[in-house]
FITOR-433542 format. One record per residue (C-alpha): x, y, z. Coordinates in steps of 0.2 Angstrom, whole numbers, plus 5000, padded with zeros to 4 digits. Example, Ala and Ser with C-alpha at 12.3 -4.5 7.8 and 13.67 -1.06 7.14 Angstrom:
506249785039506849955036
This chain:
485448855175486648785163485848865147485849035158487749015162488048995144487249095138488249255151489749175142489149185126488749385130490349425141491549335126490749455113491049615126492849545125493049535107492149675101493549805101494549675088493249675078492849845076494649875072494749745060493149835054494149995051495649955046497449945055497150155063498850205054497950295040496550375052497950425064498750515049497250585043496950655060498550735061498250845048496350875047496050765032494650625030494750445029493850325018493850155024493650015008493549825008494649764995495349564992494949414987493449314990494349235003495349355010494449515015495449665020495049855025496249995017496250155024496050305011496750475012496750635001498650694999498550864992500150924992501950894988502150915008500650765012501650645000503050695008502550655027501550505020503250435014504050475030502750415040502450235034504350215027506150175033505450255050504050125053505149995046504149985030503950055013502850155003502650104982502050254972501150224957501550384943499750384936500450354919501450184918502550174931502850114950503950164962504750104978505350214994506250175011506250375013505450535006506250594990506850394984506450334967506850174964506750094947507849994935508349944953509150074957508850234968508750404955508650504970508850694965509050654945508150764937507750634922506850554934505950704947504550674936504050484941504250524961503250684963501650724970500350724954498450754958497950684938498150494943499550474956499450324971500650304987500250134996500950115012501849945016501749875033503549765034504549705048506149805045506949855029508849815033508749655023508049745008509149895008510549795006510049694993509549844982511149934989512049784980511349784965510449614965508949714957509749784943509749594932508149584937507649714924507749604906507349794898505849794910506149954922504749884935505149694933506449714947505149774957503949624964505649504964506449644977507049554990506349565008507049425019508149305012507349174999505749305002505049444986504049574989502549514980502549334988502449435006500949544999500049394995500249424977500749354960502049454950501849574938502749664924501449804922501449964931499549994930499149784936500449794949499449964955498049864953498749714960499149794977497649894980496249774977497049594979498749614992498549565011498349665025500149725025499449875012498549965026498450135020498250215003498450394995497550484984498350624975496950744972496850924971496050964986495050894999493250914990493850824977494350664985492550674993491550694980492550534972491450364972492550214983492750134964493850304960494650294975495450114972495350144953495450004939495349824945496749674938496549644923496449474927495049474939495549514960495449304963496849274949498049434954498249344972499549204978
């Protein structure tokens, strides 16, 4: 009698936490809601460390307007951020569509510097930042505090930028700093937390994010190894 008892419990605990697993399974259903809004697909990957497994959420962004509502959708709005990574060298941030902050500083509308922030199916990543607000860290850019941060580096600002007081972006993404536009791209795709829920892929069109392999999708690992990139 006992044994059967148990073993109901067993069963009726697993019914119970079978919908938290399966969404832990699938990712956080930001990127999948999006995806759903407009008819796109979704590519769930397991990225992190050993220890720290994590589901991102892929989508295709095909257009200027997708990298647009992606920045609008998982920005200022949601009380997060997105980080665009250029395809070449550089990495962005964003609290609202059309942002480009480097050096610290938001270029917003300077032509000298459309060409980092744009939509660009040869290479281009937007990640999508899960925060808890992003008063804190407006203020502190809006002050300049960024700007020192630089040493002649235009993306070394970027992982210091504050978040909460005495808390960097990085350390709240689980992750070392960088100074290296490719390895922080890298850095946040393969190694961060679960606070990178969703990722874009600029492509062309929709086969062509399909026919890409889960390796394109995520692109080149750290080049220290996934392990060493997280804190």
């Amino acid at each position: 009698m006992i044994r059967r008892w148990f073993e109901f419990a067993v069963v009726v605990l697993w019914i119970a936490a079978a919908p938290a697993i399966a969404s832990a399974q699938q990712g956080s259903g930001r990127g999948r809601a999006f995806a759903k809004q407009r008819g796109l697909p979704v590519r769930v990957i397991e990225a992190g460390t050993a220890e720290r497994r994590v589901r991102r959420e892929v989508v295709p962004l095909t257009s200027a307007e997708h990298y647009a509502e992606f920045q609008q959708t998982f920005g200022r709005a949601a009380g997060g951020l997105t980080l665009h990574y250029d395809g070449d060298t550089h990495m962005m941030l964003a609290l609202d569509p059309g942002d480009i902050y480097l050096w610290g500083v938001n270029h917003r509308g300077e032509s000298s510097y459309l060409s980092y922030g744009v939509f660009n199916p040869n290479g281009a990543r937007t990640m999508a930042v899960r925060l808890d607000g992003v008063d804190h860290l407006h203020a502190w850019m809006a002050s300049g505090a960024g700007v020192p941060l630089c040493r002649g580096n235009c993306m070394e600002w970027l992982p210091n930028a504050e978040v909460a007081p005495g808390e960097i972006l990085f350390h709240r993404l689980g992750l070392r700093r960088s100074r290296d536009g490719r390895n922080m791209r890298a850095k946040i795709i393969y190694a961060a937390n679960d606070r990178i829920d969703v990722i874009g892929v600029h492509v062309p069109n929709v086969e062509a994010f399909e026919a890409m392999s889960d390796a394109d999708l995520l692109g080149r690992p750290p080049a220290g190894g996934v392990d060493d990139a997280a804190r």
